[in-house]
TITI-765697 format. One record per residue (C-alpha): x, y, z. Coordinates in Angstrom, 3 decimals. Layout:
// residues N
+----------+----------+----------+
|        X |        Y |        Z |
+----------+----------+----------+
|        X |        Y |        Z |
...
+----------+----------+----------+
//
This chain:
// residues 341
+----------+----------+----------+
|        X |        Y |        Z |
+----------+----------+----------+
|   42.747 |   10.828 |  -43.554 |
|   41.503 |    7.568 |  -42.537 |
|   43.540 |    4.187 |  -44.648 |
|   42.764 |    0.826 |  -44.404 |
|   45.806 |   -1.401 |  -45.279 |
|   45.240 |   -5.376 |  -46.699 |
|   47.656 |   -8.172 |  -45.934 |
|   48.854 |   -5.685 |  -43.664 |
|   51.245 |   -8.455 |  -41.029 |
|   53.311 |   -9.525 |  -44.384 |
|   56.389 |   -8.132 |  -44.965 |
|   55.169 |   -4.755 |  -47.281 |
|   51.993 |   -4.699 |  -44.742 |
|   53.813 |   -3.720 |  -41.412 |
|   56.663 |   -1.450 |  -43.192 |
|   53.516 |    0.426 |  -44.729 |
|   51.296 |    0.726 |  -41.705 |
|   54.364 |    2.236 |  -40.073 |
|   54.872 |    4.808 |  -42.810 |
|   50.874 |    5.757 |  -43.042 |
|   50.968 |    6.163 |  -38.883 |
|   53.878 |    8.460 |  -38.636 |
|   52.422 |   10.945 |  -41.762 |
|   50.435 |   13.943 |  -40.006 |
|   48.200 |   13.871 |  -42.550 |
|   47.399 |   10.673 |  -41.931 |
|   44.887 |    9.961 |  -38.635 |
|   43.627 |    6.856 |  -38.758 |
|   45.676 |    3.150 |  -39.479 |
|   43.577 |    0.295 |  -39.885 |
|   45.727 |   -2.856 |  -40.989 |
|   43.770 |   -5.638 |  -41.826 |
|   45.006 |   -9.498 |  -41.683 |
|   43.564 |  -12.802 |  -41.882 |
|   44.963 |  -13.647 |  -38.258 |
|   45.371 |  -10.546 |  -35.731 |
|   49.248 |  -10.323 |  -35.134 |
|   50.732 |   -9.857 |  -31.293 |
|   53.215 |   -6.895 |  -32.882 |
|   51.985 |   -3.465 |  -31.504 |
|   52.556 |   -0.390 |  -33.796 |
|   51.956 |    3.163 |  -32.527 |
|   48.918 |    4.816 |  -34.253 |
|   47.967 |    1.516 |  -35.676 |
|   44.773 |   -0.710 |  -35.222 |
|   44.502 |   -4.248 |  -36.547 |
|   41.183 |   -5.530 |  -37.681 |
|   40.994 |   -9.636 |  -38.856 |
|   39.328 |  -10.157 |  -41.964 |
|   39.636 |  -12.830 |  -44.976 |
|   39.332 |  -11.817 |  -48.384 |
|   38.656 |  -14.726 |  -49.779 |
|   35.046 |  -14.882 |  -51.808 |
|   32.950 |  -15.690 |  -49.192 |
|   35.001 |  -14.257 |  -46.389 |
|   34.432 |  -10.793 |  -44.206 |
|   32.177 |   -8.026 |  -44.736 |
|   34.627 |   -5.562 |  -46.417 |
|   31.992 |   -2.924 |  -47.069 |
|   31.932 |   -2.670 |  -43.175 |
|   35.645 |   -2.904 |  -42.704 |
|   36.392 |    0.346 |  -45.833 |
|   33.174 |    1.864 |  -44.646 |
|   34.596 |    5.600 |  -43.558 |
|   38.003 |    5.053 |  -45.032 |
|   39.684 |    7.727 |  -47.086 |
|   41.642 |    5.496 |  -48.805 |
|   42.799 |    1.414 |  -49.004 |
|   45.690 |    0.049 |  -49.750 |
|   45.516 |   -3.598 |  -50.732 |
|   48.482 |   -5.765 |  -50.277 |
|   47.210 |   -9.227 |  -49.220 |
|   49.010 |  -11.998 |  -51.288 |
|   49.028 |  -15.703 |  -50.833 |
|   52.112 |  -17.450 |  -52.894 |
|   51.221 |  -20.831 |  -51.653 |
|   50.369 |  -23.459 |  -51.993 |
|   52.211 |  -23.271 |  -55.275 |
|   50.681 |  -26.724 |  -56.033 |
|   47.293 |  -25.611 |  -55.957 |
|   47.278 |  -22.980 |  -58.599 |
|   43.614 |  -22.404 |  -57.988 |
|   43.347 |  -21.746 |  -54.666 |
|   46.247 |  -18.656 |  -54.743 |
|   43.622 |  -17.794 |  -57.799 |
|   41.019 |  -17.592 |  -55.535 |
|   42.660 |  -15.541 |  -52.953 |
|   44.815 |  -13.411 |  -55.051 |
|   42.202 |  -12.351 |  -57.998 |
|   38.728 |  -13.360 |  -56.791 |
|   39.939 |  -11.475 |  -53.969 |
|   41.488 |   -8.769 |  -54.808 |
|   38.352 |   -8.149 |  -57.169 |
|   36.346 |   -8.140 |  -53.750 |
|   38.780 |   -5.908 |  -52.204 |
|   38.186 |   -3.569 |  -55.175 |
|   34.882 |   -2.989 |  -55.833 |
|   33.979 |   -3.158 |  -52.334 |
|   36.551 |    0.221 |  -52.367 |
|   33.373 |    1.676 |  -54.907 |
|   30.833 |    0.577 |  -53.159 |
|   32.231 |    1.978 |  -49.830 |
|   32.880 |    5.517 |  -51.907 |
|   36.669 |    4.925 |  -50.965 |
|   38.263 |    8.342 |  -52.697 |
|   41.588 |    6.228 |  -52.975 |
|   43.041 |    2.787 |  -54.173 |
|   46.846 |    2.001 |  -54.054 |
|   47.463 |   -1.603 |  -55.485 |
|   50.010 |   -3.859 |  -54.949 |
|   50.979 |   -5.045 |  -58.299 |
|   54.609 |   -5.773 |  -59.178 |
|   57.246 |   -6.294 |  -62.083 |
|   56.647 |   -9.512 |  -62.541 |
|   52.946 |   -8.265 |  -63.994 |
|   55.573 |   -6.798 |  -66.843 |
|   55.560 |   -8.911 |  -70.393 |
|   59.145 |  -10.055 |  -70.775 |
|   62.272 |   -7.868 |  -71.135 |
|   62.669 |   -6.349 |  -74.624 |
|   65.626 |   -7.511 |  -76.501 |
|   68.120 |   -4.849 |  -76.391 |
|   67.470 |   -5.110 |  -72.165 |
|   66.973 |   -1.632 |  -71.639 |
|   64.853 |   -0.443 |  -68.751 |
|   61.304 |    0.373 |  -69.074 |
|   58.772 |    2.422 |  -68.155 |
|   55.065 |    1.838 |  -66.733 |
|   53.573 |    2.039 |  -70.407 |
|   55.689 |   -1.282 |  -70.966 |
|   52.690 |   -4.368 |  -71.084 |
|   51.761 |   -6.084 |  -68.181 |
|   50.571 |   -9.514 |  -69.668 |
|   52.901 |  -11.454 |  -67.283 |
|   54.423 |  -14.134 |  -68.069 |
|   51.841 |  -16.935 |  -68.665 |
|   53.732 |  -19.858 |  -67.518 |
|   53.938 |  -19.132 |  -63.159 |
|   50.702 |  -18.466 |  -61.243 |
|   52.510 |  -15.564 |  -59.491 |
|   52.709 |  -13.761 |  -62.764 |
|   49.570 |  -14.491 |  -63.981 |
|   47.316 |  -13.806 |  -61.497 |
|   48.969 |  -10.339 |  -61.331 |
|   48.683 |   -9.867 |  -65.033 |
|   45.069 |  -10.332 |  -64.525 |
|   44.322 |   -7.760 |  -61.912 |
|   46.124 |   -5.576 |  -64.031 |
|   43.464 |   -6.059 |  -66.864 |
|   40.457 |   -5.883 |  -64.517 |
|   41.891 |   -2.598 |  -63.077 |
|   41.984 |   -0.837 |  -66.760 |
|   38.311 |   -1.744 |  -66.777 |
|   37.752 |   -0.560 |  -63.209 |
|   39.306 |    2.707 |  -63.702 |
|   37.323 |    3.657 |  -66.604 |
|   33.979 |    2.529 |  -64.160 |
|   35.464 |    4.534 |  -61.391 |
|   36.336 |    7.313 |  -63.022 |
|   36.543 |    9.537 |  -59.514 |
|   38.578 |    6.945 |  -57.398 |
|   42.557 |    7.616 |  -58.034 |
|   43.512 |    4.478 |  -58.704 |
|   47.706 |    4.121 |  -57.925 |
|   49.135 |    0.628 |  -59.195 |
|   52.684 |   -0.340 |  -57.415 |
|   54.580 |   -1.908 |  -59.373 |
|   58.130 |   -2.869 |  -57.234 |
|   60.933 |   -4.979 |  -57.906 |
|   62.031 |   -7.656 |  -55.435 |
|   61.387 |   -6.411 |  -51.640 |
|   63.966 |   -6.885 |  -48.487 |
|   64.219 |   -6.483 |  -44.784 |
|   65.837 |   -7.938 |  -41.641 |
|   62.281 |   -9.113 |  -40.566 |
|   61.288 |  -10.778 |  -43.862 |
|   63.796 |  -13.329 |  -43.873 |
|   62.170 |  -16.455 |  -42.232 |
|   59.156 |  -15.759 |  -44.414 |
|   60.632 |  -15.087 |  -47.417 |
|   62.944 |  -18.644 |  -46.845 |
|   59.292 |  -20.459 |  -46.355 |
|   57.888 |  -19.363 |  -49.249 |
|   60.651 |  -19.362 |  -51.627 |
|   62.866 |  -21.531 |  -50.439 |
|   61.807 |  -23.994 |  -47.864 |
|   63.726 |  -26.622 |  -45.604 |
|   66.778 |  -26.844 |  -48.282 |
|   68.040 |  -23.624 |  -47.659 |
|   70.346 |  -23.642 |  -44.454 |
|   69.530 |  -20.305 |  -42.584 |
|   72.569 |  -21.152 |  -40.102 |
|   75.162 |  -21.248 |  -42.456 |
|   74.563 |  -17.581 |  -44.738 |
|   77.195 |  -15.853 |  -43.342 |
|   79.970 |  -14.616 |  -45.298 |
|   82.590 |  -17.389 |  -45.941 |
|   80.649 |  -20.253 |  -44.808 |
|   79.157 |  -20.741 |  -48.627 |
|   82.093 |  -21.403 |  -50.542 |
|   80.382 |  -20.886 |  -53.779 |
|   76.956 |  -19.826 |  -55.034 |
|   75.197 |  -21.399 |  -58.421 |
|   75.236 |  -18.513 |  -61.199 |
|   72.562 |  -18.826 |  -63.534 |
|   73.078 |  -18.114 |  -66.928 |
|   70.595 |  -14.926 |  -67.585 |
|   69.814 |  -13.952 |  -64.022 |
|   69.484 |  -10.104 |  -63.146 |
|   67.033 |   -8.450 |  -61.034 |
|   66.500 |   -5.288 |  -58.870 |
|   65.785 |   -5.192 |  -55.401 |
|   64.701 |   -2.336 |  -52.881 |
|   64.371 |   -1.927 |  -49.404 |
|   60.884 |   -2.514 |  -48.065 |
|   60.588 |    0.453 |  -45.531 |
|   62.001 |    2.388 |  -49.159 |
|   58.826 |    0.951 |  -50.560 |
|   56.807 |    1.693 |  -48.128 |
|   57.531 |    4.962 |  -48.262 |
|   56.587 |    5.249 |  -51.965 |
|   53.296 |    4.074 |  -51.379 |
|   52.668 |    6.669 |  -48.312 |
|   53.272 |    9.193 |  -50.604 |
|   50.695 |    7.664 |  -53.310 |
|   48.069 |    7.450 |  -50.599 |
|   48.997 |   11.246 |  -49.374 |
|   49.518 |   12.579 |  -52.710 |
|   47.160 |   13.633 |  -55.756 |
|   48.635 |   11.175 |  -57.647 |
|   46.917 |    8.303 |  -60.064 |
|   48.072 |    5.260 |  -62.395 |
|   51.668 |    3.179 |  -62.068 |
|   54.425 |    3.827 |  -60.831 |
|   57.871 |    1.167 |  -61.172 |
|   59.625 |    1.052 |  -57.680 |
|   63.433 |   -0.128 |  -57.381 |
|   66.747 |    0.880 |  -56.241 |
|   69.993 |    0.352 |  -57.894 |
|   72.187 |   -0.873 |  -59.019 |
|   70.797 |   -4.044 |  -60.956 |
|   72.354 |   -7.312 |  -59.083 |
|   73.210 |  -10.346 |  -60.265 |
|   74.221 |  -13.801 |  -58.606 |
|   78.240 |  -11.917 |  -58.142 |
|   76.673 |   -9.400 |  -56.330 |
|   75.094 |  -11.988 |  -53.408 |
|   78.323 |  -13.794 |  -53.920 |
|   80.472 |  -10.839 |  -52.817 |
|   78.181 |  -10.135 |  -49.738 |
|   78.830 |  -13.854 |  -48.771 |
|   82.322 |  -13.632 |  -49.737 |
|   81.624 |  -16.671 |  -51.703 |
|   82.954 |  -17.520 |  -55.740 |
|   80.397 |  -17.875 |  -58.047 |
|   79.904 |  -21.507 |  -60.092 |
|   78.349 |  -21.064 |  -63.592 |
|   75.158 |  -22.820 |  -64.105 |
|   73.020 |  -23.427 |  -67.146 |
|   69.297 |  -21.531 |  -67.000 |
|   67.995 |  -25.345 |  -68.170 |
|   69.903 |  -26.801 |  -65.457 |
|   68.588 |  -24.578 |  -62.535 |
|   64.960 |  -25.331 |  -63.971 |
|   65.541 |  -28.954 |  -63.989 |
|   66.692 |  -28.968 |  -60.285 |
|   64.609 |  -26.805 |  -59.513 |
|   61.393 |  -28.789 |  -61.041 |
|   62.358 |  -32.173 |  -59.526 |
|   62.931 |  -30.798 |  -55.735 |
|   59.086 |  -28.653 |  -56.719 |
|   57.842 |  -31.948 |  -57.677 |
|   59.246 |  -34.015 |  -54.848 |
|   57.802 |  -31.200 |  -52.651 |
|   61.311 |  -30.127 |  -51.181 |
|   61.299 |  -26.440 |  -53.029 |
|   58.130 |  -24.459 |  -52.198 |
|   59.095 |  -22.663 |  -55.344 |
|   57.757 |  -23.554 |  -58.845 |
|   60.265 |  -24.009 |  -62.035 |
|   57.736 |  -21.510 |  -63.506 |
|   58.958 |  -18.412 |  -61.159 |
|   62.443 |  -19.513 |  -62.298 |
|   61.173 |  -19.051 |  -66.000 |
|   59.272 |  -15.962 |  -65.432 |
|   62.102 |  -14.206 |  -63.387 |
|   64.658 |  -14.724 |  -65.935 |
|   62.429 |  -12.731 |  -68.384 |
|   62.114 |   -9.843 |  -66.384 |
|   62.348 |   -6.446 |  -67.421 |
|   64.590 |   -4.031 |  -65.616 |
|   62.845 |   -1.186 |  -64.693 |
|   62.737 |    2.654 |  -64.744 |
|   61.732 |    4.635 |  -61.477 |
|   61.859 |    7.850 |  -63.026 |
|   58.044 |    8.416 |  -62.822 |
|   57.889 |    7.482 |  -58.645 |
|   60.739 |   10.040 |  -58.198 |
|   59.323 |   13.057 |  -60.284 |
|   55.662 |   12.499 |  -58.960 |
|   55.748 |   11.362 |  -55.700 |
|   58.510 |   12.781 |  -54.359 |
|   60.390 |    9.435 |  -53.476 |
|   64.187 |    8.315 |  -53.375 |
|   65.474 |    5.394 |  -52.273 |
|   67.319 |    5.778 |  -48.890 |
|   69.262 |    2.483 |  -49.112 |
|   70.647 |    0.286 |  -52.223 |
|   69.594 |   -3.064 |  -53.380 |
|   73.217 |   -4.127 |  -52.726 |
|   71.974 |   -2.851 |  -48.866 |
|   68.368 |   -4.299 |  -49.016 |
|   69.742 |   -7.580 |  -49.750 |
|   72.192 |   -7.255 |  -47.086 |
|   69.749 |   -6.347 |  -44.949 |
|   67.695 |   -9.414 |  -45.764 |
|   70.830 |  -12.089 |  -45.744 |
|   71.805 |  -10.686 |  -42.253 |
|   68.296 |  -11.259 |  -41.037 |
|   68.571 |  -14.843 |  -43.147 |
|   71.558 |  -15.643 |  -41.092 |
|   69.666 |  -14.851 |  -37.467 |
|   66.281 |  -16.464 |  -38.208 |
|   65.032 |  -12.920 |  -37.717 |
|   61.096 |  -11.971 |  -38.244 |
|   58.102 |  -10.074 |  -36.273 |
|   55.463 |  -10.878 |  -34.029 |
|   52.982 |  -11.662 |  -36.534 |
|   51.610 |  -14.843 |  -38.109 |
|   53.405 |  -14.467 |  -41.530 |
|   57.020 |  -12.822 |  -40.404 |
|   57.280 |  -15.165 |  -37.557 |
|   61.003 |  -15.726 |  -37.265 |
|   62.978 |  -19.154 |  -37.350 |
|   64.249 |  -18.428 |  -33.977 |
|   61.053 |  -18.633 |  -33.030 |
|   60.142 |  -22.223 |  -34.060 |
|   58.714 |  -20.768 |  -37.319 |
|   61.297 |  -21.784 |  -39.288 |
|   59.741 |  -24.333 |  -41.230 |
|   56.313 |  -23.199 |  -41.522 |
+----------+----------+----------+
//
């Protein structure tokens, strides 16, 4: 079986291309990037290609393939709402019916919770049939509310490519830190100082919950989708369900109570000021969240956590901490002068 992976240097990309090269039934990994990485991965080619309208031939590059997984993703710039539009749903559109047009058997599709409408009232978890409208007011959420609307479409024009839609909750490593800090978080946050009992106290917003999983976990999810006979969505996450206490205790730090409205506004005036990379909106849509129920990913593809979130974000603060990363353009790490990219 011959897979071509998208965005495949970002922090899902190189867990997944890892996964796909060490099945036996898979025999070919092509990861694709917009810059060719340094990191080399046994069983793994890289190929460079844009997706961008107007950007390479990606008939030629899923000509052959089997099946493609597409995880490229730009979050910023978070100020220029239409040029993540461009990338994330002009492009993914490319990426997708270039997959028909190529006779690709298989498409696996990053999508993620945040495509979910809002939590329902009583908070209970939900399944895949839950709406994905997003939540209208972040870019993030909209854009992948959209591709979920163009894929019910596709699927019903493509009615002999499995189409798989991912649909994960918040995804940690060691190696993601530095580029998770850039995109989310930016110059404020002091790598140096996460370590436990250096942050006295953390800010605990009224509302916040969310689920987390370990990318390699992930990763292993979506070999099996790619491997497997399986089509439509399947949730992704790990438990238990954290909140703001739960970073707290793995910083050994007290927790400070802090209004949702508050957060926003500081969060909005840094944004605005350029300080945050982060938009209020993100804030907004993450604190509407559904949790989510993996039951479907563990009856059908055969998949089980091996870590918790509690662990994956452990994982991720440790790697926080050390300015950790890889040897490719996105996961560069801060002790590598990419801190501030």
């Amino acid at each position: 079986m011959r897979v071509v992976v998208t965005g495949a240097t970002g922090n899902a990309g190189t867990s997944v291309v890892r996964a796909l090269a060490a099945d036996p039934m898979v025999t070919d990994v092509l990861g694709a990037a917009r810059r060719r990485p340094d990191l080399e991965i046994r069983g793994v080619r890289w190929a460079t290609a844009d997706i961008d309208p107007g950007g390479a031939d990606l008939d030629a590059l899923f000509a052959g393939a089997d099946a493609v997984v597409h995880l490229a993703w730009k979050f910023q710039p978070t100020h220029d709402p239409v040029e993540t539009w461009r990338t994330n749903v002009l492009g993914g559109i490319r990426v997708f019916d270039a997959c028909a047009r190529a006779g690709v058997r298989a498409l696996v599709y990053a999508s993620s919770v945040g495509a979910y409408s809002p939590a329902p009232a009583d908070g209970r978890p939900v399944d895949e049939s839950w709406p994905t409208h997003g939540w209208p007011g972040a870019a993030y959420t909209r854009e992948k509310a959209y591709l979920e609307r163009y894929l019910d479409g596709y699927q019903l024009a493509h009615p002999d490519m499995r189409v798989v839609r991912m649909r994960p909750g918040f995804l940690f490593k060691t190696a993601s830190a530095s580029e998770q800090r850039r995109i989310f978080a930016g110059p404020l946050l002091p790598w140096r100082l996460v370590r436990p009992g250096l942050i006295p106290a953390l800010p605990a917003i009224a509302g916040l919950r969310f689920q987390a999983l370990h990318t390699d976990d992930a990763a292993q999810a979506y070999r099996a989708a790619v491997v497997r006979p399986v089509r439509g969505p399947f949730n992704l996450v790990a438990d238990p369900v954290l909140d703001t206490a739960a970073v707290a205790a793995l910083l050994h730090a007290r927790t400070v109570p802090l209004p949702a409205a508050a957060a926003r506004a500081a969060l909005a005036a840094a944004w605005r000021m350029h300080l945050a990379p982060a938009a209020p909106g993100l804030l907004d849509a993450v604190l509407r969240l559904p949790l989510l129920d993996a039951g479907r990913a563990r009856e059908e593809l055969g998949w089980v956590p091996t870590r918790t979130a509690t662990e994956a974000v452990g994982d991720f603060l440790e790697g926080l901490r050390n300015g950790a990363g890889l040897d490719t353009p996105p996961l560069v790490g801060a002790t590598a002068g990419g801190a501030d990219r």
